[in-house]
Structures are given as C-alpha cells and as structure tokens.
N, C-alpha and C positions, 0 to 999 in steps of 0.2 A: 426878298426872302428873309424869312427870320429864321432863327434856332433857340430853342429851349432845351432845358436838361428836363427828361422823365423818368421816373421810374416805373417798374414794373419786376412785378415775380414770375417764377416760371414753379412748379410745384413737380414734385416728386412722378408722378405722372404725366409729366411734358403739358400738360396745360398753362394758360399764361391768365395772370390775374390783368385789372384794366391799370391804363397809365396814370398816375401821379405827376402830375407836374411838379417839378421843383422851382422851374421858373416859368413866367408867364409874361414876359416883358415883350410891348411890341416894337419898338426900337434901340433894343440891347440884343446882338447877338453873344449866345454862351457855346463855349465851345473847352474841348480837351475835358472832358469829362475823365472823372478817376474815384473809383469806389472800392471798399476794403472793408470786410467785415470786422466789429471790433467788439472786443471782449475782456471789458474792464477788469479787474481783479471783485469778485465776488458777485459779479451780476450776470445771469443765464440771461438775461432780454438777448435776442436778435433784436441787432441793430448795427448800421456801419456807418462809417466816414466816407462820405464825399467830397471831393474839388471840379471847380471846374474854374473856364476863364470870363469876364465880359470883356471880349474882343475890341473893347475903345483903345484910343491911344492916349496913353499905356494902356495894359492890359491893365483888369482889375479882378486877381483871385479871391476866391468864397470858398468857404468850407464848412460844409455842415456835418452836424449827424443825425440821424434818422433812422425811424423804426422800422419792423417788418413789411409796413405797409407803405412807406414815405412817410408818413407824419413828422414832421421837424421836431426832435427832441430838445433844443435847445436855438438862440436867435444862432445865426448864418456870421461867422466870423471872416475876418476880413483881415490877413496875416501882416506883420509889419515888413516883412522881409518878401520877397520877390522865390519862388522856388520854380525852378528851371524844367520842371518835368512834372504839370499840372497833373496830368493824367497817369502819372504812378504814385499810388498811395502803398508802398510797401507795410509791410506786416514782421514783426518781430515774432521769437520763440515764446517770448512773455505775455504775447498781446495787443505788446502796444502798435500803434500805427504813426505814422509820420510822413507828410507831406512832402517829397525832395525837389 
C-alpha cells in the first residue's frame, strides 16, 4: 500500500472540486497530514500551509504552501528542527502560522 497527501476543495455549495496531488511517490509513504489557511500581511490570495510526514526512518517533515487550487506557491521546505505534532498547523490572531 502507499499513501500520498491530496488536495481538494469542497465549495460553498457542498460540491467537491478534483484531487491535487501533492505527492505522488510510489515507495514513500506520507502521512500526519496538517493544513492551515494563511494570510500574509497585505495579500488577499487564498492560500495555506501544509505539513505532512515521509514515514522512513526517521521521519522526514515538508512543508509547503499552496494555492486555492494545490498549485505549490513556493519549492516544499524541509524544517531543521524535528516538530512533534506534524499534523497541527496552528494559526495566530496576526496571521501567522507555525508548525509545532
């Protein structure tokens, strides 16, 4: 079996758009998936932050951010530090977001 992270929208009237892959690996599984809408100082785009895991040993967390649609706004970062709780992407009063 494998696992990949997708996305997909769901719209105002409960319809669901098609899935985005975000990965497509066939012998990486990704897992602990974690997304959080973000909203930089001065810019309206929809767009949010993702984390997920590649389940090797060690783990190896990614983070992206991405458009309305999935499209990867920037390359997929790869954190120096180890955070304990892939799949909560908290959200500040400000905006900002952070990986814990």
């Amino acid at each position: 079996m494998n696992q990949d992270i997708g996305f997909a929208t769901i719209a105002a009237g409960l319809t669901s758009g098609g899935v985005v892959w975000l990965t497509t690996t066939a012998t990486i599984n990704e897992a602990d998936l974690g997304i959080e809408r973000w909203s930089p100082a001065g810019d309206v785009t929809e767009q949010y932050v993702t984390g997920w895991a590649e389940t090797s040993s060690p783990y190896v967390y990614k983070l992206a951010r991405v458009d309305a649609t999935g499209k990867f706004l920037e390359s997929l970062v790869v954190p120096n530090a180890i955070f304990p709780s892939p799949n909560r992407v908290p959200r500040f009063p400000t905006g900002s977001v952070m990986a814990t």
